[in-house]
C-alpha positions as CSV (number, residue, x, y, z in Angstrom):
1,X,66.3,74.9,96.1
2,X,67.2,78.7,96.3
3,X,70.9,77.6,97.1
4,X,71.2,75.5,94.1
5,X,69.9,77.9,91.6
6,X,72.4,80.1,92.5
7,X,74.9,77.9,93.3
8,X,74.5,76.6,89.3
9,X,74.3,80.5,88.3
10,X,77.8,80.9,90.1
11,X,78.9,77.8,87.7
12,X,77.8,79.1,84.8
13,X,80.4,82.1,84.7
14,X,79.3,84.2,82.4
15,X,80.2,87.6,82.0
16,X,78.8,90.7,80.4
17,X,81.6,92.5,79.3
18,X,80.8,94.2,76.1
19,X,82.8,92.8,73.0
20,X,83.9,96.3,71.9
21,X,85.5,97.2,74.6
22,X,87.3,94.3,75.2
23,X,90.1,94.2,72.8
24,X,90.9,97.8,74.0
25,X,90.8,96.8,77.8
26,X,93.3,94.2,77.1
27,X,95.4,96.4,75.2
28,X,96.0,98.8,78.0
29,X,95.7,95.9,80.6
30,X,99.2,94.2,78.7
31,X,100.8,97.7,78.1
32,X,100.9,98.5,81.7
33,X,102.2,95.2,82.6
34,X,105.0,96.3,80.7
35,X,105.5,99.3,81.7
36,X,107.1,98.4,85.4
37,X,110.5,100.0,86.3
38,X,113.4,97.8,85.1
39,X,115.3,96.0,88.6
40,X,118.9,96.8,88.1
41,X,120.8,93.7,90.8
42,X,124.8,94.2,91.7
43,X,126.5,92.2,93.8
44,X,128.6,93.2,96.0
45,X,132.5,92.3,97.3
46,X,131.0,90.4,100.4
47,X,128.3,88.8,98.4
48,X,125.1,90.7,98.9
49,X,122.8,91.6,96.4
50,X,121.6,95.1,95.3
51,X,118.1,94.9,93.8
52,X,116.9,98.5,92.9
53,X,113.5,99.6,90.5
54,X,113.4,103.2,89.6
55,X,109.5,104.6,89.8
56,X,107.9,107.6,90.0
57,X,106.6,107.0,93.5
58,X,106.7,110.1,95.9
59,X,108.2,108.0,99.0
60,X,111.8,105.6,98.6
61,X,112.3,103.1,100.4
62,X,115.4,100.7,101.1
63,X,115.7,98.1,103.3
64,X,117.7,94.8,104.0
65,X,116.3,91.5,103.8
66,X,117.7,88.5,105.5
67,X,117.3,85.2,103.5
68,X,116.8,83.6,106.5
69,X,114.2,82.9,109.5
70,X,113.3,81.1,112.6
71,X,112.8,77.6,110.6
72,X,116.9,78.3,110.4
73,X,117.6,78.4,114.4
74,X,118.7,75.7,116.4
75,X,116.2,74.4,118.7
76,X,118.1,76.6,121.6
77,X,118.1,79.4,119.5
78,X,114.3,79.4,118.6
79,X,113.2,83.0,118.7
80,X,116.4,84.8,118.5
81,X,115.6,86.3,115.0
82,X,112.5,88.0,116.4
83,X,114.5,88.9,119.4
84,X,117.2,90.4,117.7
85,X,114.5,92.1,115.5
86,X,112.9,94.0,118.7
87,X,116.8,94.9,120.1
88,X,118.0,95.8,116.8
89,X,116.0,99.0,117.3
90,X,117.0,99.6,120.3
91,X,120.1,101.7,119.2
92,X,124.0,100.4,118.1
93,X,127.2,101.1,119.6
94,X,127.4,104.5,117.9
95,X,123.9,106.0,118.6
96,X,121.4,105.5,121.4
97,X,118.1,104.7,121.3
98,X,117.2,108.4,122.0
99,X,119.3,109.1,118.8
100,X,117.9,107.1,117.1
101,X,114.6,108.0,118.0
102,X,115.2,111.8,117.4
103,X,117.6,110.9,114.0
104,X,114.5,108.8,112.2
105,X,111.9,111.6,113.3
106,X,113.8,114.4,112.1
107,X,113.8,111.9,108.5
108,X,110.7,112.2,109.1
109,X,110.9,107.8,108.1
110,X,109.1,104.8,108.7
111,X,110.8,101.8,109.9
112,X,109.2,99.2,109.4
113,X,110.8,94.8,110.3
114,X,109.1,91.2,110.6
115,X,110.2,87.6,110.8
116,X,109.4,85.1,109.2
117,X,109.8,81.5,109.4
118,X,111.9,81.7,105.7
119,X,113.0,85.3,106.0
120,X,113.3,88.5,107.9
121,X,113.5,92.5,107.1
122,X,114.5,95.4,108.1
123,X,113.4,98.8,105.5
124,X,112.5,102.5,105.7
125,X,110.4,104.6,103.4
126,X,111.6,107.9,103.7
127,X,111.7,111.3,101.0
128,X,114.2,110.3,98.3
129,X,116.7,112.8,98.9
130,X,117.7,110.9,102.2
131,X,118.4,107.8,100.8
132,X,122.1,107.8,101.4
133,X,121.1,108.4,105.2
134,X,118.9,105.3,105.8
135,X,121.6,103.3,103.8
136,X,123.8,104.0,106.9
137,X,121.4,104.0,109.5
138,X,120.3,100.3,108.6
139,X,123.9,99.2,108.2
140,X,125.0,100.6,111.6
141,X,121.9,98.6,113.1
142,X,122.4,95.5,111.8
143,X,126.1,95.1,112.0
144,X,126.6,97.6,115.8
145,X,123.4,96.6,117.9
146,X,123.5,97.3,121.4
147,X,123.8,94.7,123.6
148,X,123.9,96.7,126.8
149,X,122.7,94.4,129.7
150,X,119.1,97.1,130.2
151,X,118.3,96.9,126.6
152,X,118.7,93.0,126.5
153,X,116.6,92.8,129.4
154,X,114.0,95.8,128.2
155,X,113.4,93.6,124.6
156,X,112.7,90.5,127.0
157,X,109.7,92.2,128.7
158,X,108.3,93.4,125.4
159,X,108.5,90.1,124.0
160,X,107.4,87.9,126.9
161,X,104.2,91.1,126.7
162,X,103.6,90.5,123.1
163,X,103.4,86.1,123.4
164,X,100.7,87.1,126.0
165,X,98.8,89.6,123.7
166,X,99.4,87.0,121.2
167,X,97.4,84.4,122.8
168,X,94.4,85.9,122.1
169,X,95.0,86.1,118.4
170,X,93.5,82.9,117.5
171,X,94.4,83.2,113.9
172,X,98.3,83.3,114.3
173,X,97.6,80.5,117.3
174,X,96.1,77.9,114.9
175,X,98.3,78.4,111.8
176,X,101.7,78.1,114.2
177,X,99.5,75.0,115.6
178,X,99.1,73.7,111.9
179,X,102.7,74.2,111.4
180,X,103.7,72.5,114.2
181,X,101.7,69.1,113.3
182,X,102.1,69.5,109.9
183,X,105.8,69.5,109.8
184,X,106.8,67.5,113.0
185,X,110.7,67.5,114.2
186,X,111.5,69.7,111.2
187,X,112.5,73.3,111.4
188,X,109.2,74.5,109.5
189,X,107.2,73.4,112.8
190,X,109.0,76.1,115.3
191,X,107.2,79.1,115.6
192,X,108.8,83.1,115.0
193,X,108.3,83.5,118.4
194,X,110.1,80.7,120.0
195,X,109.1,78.8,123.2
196,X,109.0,81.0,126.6
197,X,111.5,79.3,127.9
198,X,113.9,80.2,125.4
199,X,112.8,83.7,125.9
200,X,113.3,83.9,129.6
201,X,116.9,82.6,129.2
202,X,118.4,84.3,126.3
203,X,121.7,85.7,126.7
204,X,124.4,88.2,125.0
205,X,126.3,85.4,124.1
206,X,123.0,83.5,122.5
207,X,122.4,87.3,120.4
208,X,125.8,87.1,119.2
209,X,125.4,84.0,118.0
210,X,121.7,84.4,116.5
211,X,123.7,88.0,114.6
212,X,126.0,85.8,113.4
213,X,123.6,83.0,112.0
214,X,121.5,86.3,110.1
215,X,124.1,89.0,108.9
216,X,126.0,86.9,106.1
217,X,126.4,88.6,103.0
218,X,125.1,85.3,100.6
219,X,121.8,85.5,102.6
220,X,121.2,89.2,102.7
221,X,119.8,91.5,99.7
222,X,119.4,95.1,100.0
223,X,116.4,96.7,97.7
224,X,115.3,99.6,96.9
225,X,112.3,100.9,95.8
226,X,111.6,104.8,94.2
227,X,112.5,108.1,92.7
228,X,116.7,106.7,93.6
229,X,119.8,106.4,92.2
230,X,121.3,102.0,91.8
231,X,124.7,102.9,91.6
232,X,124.7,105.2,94.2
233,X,122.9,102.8,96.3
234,X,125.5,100.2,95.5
235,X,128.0,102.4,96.7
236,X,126.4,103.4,99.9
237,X,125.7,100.3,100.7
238,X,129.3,98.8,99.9
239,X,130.5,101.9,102.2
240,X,128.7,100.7,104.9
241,X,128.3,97.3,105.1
242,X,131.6,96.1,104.4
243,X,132.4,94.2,107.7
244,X,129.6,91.7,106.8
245,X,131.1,88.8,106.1
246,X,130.2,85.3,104.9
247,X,132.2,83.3,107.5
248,X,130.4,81.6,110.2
249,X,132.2,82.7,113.1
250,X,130.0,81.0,116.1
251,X,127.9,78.9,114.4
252,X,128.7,76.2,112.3
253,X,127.0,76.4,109.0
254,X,123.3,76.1,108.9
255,X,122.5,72.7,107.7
256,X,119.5,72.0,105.5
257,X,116.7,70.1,107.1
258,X,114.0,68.4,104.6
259,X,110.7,69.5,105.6
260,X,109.1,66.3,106.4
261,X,105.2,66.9,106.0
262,X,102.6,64.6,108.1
263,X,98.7,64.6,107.8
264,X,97.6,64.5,111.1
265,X,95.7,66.9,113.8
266,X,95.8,69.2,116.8
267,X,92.7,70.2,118.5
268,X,92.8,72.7,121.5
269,X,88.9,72.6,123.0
270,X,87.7,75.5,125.0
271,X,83.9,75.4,125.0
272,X,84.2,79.3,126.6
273,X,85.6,80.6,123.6
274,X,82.2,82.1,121.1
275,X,83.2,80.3,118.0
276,X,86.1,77.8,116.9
277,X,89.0,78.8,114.7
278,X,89.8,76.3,112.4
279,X,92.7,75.6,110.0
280,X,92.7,72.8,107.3
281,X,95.3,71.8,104.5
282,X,97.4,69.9,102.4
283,X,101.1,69.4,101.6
284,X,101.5,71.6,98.0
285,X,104.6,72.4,95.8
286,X,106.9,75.0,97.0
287,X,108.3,77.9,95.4
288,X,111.2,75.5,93.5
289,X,108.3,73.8,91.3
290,X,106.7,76.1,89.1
291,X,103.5,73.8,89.8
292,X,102.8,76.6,93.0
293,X,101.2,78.8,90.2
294,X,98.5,76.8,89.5
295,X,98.0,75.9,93.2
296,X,98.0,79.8,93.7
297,X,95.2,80.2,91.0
298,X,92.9,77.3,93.2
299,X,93.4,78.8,97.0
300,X,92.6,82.2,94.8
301,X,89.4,80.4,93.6
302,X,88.3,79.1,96.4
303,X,88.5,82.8,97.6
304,X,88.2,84.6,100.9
305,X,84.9,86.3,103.2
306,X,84.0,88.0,106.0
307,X,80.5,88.9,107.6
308,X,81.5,92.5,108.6
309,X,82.3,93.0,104.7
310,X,78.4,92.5,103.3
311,X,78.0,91.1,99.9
312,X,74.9,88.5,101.3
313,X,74.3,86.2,98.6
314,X,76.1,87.7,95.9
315,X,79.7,87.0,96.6
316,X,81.1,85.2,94.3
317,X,83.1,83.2,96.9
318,X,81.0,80.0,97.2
319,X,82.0,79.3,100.8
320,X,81.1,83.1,102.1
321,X,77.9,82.3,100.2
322,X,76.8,79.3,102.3
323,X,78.4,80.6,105.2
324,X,76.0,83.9,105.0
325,X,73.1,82.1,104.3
326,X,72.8,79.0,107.1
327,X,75.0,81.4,109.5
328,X,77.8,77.9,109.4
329,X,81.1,80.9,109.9
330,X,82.2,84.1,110.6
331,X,85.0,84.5,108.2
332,X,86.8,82.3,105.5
333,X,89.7,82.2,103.8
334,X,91.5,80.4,101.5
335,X,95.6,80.0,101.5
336,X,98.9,78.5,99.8
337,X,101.6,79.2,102.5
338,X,105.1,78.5,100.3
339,X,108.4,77.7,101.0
340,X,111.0,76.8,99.2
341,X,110.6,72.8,99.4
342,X,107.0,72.5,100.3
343,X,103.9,74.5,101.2
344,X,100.5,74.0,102.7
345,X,97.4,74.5,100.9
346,X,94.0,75.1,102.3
347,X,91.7,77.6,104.2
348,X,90.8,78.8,107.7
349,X,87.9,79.9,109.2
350,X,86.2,80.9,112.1
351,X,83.0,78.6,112.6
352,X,80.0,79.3,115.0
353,X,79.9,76.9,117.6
354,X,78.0,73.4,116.3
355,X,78.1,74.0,112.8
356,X,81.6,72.9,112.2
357,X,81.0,69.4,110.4
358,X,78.4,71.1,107.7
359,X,81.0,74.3,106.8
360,X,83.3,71.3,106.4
361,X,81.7,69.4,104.4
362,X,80.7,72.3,101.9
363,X,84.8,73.1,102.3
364,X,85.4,69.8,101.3
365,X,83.0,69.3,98.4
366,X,84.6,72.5,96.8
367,X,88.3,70.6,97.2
368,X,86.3,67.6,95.1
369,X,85.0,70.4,92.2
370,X,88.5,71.2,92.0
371,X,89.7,67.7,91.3
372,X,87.2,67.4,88.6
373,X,85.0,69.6,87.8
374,X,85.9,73.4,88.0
375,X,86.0,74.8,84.6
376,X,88.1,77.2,82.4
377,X,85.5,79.8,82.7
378,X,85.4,79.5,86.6
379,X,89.4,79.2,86.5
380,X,89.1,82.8,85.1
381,X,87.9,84.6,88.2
382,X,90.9,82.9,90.3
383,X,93.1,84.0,88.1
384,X,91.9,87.6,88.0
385,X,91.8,87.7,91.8
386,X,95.4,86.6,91.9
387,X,97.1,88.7,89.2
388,X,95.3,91.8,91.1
389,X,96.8,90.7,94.4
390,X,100.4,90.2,92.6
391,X,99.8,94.0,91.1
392,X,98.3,95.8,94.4
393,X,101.9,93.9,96.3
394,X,103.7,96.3,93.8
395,X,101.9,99.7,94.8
396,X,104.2,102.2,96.5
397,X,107.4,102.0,97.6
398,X,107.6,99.8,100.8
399,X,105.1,96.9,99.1
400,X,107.6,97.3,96.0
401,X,110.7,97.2,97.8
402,X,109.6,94.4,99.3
403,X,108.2,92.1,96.3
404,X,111.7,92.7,94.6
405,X,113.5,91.6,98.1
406,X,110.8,88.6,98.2
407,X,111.5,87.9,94.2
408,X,115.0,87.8,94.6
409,X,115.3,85.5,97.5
410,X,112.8,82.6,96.2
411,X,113.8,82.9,92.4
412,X,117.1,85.1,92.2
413,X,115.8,87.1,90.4
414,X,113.3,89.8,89.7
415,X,109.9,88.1,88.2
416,X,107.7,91.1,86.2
417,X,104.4,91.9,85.6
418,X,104.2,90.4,82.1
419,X,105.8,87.1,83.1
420,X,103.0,86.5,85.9
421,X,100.5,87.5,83.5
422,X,102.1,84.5,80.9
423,X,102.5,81.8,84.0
424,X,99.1,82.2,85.4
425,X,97.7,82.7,81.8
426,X,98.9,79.4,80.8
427,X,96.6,77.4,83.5
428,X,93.7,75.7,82.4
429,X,91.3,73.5,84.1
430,X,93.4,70.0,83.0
431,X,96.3,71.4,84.4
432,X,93.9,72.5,87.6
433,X,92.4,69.0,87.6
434,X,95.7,67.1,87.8
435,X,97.7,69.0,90.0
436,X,94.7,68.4,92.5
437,X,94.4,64.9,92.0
438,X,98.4,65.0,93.0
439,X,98.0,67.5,96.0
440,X,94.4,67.4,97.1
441,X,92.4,64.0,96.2
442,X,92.6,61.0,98.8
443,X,95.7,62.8,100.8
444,X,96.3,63.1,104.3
445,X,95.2,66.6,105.3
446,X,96.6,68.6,108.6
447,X,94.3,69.8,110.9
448,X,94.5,72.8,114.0
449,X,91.3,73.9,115.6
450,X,90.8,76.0,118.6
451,X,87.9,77.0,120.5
452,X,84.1,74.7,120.9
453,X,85.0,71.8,118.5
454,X,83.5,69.6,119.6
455,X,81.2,69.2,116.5
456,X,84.6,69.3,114.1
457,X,84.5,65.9,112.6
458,X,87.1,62.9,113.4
459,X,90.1,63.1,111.5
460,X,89.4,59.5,110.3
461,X,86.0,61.1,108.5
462,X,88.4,63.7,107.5
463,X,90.4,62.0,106.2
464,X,88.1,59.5,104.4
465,X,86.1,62.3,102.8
466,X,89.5,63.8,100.7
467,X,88.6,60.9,98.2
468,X,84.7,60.3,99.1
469,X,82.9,63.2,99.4
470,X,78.9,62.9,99.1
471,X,76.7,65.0,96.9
């Protein structure tokens, strides 16, 4: 009874914002929206793109980000864009590591890379006044790595460390599981990492080849993020990274694999483990439909919790609520991976051990309210939650340097502030409703779970339950 009354206080979503101060909240709320530096792009002679934003941050940062990622290797080559990520900072042909090392300290930078299975980076935040210096220090690392027989063999160690440490991260270990039933024999299903195997055997000759598949100037945008100077960015980096080139020398052009989605499951049991990570979702639009917006507003309704964070009964995130209060999880969180073709949609969680089919259940009933019955005043906190996320990704230098590298690679161009505001603005609960009778009612879900599952239910009652779901 006590879970229902709040449960239909939660619906209710009302708000005591004061009427007076309203109008004036909203006023400042738009003006800073438009108040965001203006992104100057260039393009330069070997086709990469320039994306800079002038602010008034303390720090700069620039960086080079490769429109590219592991779901773009060859089977053999599975892993090489992490590898060359570790040995790229490993020194170049025209400084050693211990140059390097001693160069970025006395910069007093960060560097800072990742992979990703649609795109890597390389950046460093530094004071402003050395801008022109991290311009070539980046260029020299991604166009002269060393390939020196110790260093190939010292960035095979750390990696074959870090997939060990990496084991116990059960997180990352069920969402590369999801991905790998969720997108069978496509290039979405391989993981950053690569297989072991592939690790173990990597050669110069395989590096050369995974450089050459990166460093092409269509897929590469440098940004810039700071107290800085576009055109002279534009020149440095035209200086420096002119031998990049958008000829495929030892690789033949990467084709484009469709990312072939299929509802199915994975389920690793290991009763010795305390609790069972669990990952759940659904084939959603990708970053070329503008229908990701409103999918965005749902997995930011749905929302996110954590036991360690407090909030008890008062969260407004209906799973953490449920979860706190019968002790079903540990953690929750709601997600809408993208890419540019497809994207999966759902949650993961970390469930105590026999209380996997009732968290389930609840997770599922909230998927059913979202197919017909969440409403516009509900629809309002998801919103808010994900227009303050898309504002906190802009804060400083690095997080803005990369949202305009991120922006320019999945729309070409630079998305602001304001036009968020107007997309996400714009959905309502009929939009909600249908695009989760298209995405989320009676479709075939994808399933990882690792850990004590044995109480996770069948994937036929899974399955059955995305269009019957009782009260």
């Amino acid at each position: 009874m006590a879970l229902n009354l709040i449960r239909s206080s939660l619906l209710a979503g009302k708000t005591c914002v004061g009427v007076r101060y309203s109008h004036h909240a909203a006023h400042k709320f738009s003006h800073a929206l438009k108040s965001g530096g203006q992104t100057n792009v260039a393009e330069l002679s070997n086709g990469i793109r320039v994306a800079t934003e002038q602010t008034n941050s303390p720090s700069a940062t620039v960086g080079v980000w490769i429109d590219s990622g592991c779901s773009s290797e060859p089977k053999e080559l599975n892993g090489i864009a992490h590898f060359i990520e570790h040995l790229i900072f490993r020194g170049s042909k025209n400084r050693t590591k211990k140059q390097l090392e001693q160069e970025v300290h006395g910069l007093g930078a960060i560097l800072n890379s990742y992979t990703q299975r649609d795109s890597a980076g390389y950046s460093m935040t530094l004071a402003p006044k050395d801008m022109a210096k991290a311009v070539e220090i980046l260029a020299d690392l991604i166009q002269n790595p060393t390939l020196n027989a110790d260093e190939i063999e010292s960035t095979r160690q750390y990696i074959l460390n870090e997939l060990n440490e990496q084991e116990s991260n059960y997180e990352q270990v069920a969402m590369d599981h999801l991905h790998s039933v969720a997108y069978q024999q496509t290039p979405l299903a391989q993981s950053k990492y690569g297989p072991t195997a592939n690790i173990e055997r990597f050669t110069k000759a395989d590096i050369e080849r995974g450089l050459d598949l990166l460093f092409k100037g269509p897929q590469m945008i440098v940004a810039a993020s700071g107290p800085i100077n576009h055109d002279q960015i534009c020149k440095d980096a035209e200086k420096h990274m002119k031998n990049v080139t958008n000829i495929f020398e030892k690789n033949m052009i990467p084709s484009l694999t469709a990312n072939r989605y299929t509802g199915s499951d994975i389920r690793v049991r290991d009763d010795s483990m305390p609790c069972a990570h669990v990952a759940i979702a659904v084939q959603g639009p990708g970053y070329a439909d503008p229908d990701f917006i409103a999918m965005d507003v749902a997995a930011s309704l749905m929302g996110r919790w954590d036991l360690t964070h407090g909030g008890g009964i008062n969260v407004s995130c209906y799973m953490g609520m449920v979860s706190n209060m019968d002790h079903l999880a540990q953690s929750f969180q709601s997600f809408n991976l993208k890419y540019k073709d497809t994207a999966l949609w759902g949650s993961y969680f970390v469930g105590e051990r026999m209380q996997l089919e009732e968290f389930v259940w609840h997770l599922q009933t909230q998927w059913r309210r979202l197919c017909i019955e969440v409403a516009n005043n509900e629809i309002k906190l998801g919103k808010n939650i994900l227009m303050t996320n898309l504002i906190c990704e802009r804060e400083g230098s690095a997080n803005n340097a990369n949202s305009i590298a991120a922006d320019m690679m999945r729309f070409g161009r630079r998305i602001t502030l304001e036009e968020w505001a107007e997309r996400i603005n714009r959905v309502n609960s009929a939009k909600l409703h249908s695009l989760a009778e298209n995405y989320i009612w009676d479709r075939c879900p994808v399933v990882a779970a690792v850990g004590p599952v044995e109480n996770l239910p069948l994937y036929e009652e899974l399955r059955m339950k995305m269009s019957w779901i009782r009260y």
